[in-house]
N, C-alpha and C positions, 0 to 999 in steps of 0.2 A: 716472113710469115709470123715470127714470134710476135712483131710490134704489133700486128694488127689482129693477133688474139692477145695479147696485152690490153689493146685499145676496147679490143670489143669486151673486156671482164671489168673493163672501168668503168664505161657505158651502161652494161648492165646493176653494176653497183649502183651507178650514179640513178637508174632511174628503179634499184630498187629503195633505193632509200629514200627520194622523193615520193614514190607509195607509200611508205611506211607514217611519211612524217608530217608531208605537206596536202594539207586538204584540196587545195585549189588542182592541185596535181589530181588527186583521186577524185576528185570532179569531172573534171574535163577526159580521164581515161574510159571513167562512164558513161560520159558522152561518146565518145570516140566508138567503144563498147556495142551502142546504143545505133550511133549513125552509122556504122559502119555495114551492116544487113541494111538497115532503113536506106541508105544510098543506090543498092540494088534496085529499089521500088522507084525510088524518088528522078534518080538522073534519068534524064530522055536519050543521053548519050553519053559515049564514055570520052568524050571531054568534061559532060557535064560531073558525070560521076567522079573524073579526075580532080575537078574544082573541090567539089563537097567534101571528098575524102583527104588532099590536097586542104583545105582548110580547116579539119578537124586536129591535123598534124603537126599544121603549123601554131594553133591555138596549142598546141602541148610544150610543142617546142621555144615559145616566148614565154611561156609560166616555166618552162625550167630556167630560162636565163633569166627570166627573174625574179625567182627562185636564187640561183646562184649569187645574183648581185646584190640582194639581201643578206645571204647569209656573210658574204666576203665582208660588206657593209657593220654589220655586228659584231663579227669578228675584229675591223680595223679601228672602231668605236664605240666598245658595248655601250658609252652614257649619248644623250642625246647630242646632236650636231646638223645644223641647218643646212649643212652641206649634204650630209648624208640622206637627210631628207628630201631634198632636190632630187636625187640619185635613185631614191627609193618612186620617189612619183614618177619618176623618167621611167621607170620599170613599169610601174603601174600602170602609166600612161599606155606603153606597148600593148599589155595584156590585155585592155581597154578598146585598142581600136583593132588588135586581131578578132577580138569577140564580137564586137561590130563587124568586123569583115565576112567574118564565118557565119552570124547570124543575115545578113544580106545576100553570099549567097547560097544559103539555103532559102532564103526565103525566093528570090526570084527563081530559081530550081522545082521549086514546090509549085509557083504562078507557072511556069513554060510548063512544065510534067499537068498538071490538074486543072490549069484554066485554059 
């Protein structure tokens, strides 16, 4: 029981500090914020609701890894590195196509619920 109140005070460090620090983070929490009542309205079902809210989460949780793999990144090379840069767009690339994923299906969510 101890490791996993261990576990759970690192977690919540880890995502108080990414509030504190990282914008992309306190973006997407406000989205989260935001869609999270709105998904009440919007799912026709609660699979569909599970998708919407399901990808609000998982759009949180790819900006924190990478989030993470940025800062490990900095830290392994504060000066620049071509390598490191790969590394970093490979992050970006993620966050990229979760927010495509999350915007599609909210959008066909919206077309099944209103059209």
């Amino acid at each position: 029981m101890t490791r996993l109140w261990k576990a759970l005070i690192n977690s919540i460090n880890g995502l108080n500090w990414a509030m504190r620090h990282e914008a992309a983070v306190q973006e997407e929490v406000v989205a989260f914020a935001i869609g999270l009542p709105a998904s009440f309205f919007v799912a026709a079902s609660i699979p569909w609701w599970l998708a919407l809210v399901g990808s609000l989460l998982l759009l949180i949780v790819v900006e924190l890894l990478n989030t993470a793999v940025e800062k490990l990144s900095d830290h392994v090379t504060p000066e620049h590195s071509q390598a490191i840069k790969v590394v970093k767009d490979l992050g970006s690339a993620a966050v990229l196509l979760t927010l495509t994923g999350t915007f599609l299906i909210w959008a066909c969510a919206l077309a099944v619920r209103f059209w």
